[in-house]
C-alpha positions in Angstrom: 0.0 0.0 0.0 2.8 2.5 1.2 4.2 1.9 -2.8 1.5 2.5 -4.7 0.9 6.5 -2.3 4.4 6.8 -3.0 4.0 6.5 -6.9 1.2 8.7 -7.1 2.9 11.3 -4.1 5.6 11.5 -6.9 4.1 11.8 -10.0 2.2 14.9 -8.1 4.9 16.3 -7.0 7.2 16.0 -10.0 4.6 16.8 -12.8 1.7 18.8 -10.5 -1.0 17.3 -12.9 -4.6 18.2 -11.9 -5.2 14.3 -11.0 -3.4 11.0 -10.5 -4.7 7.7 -10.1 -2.3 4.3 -9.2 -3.5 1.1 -9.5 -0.5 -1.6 -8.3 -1.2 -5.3 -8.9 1.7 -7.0 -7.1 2.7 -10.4 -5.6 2.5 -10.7 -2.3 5.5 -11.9 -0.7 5.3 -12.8 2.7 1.9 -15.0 1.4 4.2 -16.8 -1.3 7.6 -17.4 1.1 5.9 -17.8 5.0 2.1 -18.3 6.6 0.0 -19.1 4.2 2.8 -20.4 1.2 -0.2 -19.8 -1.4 2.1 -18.5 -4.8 0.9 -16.4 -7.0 -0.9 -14.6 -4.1 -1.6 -10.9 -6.1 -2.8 -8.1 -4.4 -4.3 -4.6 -5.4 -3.7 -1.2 -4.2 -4.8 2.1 -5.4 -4.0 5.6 -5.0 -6.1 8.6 -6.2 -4.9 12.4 -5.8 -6.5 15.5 -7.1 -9.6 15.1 -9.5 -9.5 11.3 -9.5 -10.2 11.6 -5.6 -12.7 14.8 -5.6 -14.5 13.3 -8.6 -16.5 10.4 -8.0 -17.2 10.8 -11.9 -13.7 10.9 -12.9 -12.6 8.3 -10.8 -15.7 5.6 -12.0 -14.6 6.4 -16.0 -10.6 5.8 -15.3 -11.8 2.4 -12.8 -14.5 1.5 -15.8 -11.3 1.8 -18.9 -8.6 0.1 -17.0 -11.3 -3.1 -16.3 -11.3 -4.0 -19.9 -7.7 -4.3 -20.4 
């Protein structure tokens, strides 16, 4: 989780867009190597920062285009 705000704290601060959204699909880790030992374990984070968090309307079209990748 703390990668995926740090992306998106980046990108803003670098290139001060008016919005930035983060979506991080990632292995897991500590589910693959201890605990559970389940591989391929993915998880999903996501950031949003300036118009992709104040608009709900904004945020549903970006969600909506990267689902049919």
């Amino acid at each position: 989780e703390r990668l995926t705000s740090q992306i998106a704290d980046t990108i803003v601060k670098v290139l001060e867009p008016r919005g930035v959204a983060v979506i991080l699909e990632a292995e897991h880790l500590c589910m693959t190597m201890r605990g559970i030992k389940k591989p391929g374990s993915k998880i999903v984070t996501s950031a949003m920062r300036g118009l992709f968090r104040q608009r709900a309307a904004t945020r549903a079209e970006f969600l909506t285009l990267i689902g049919k990748r």
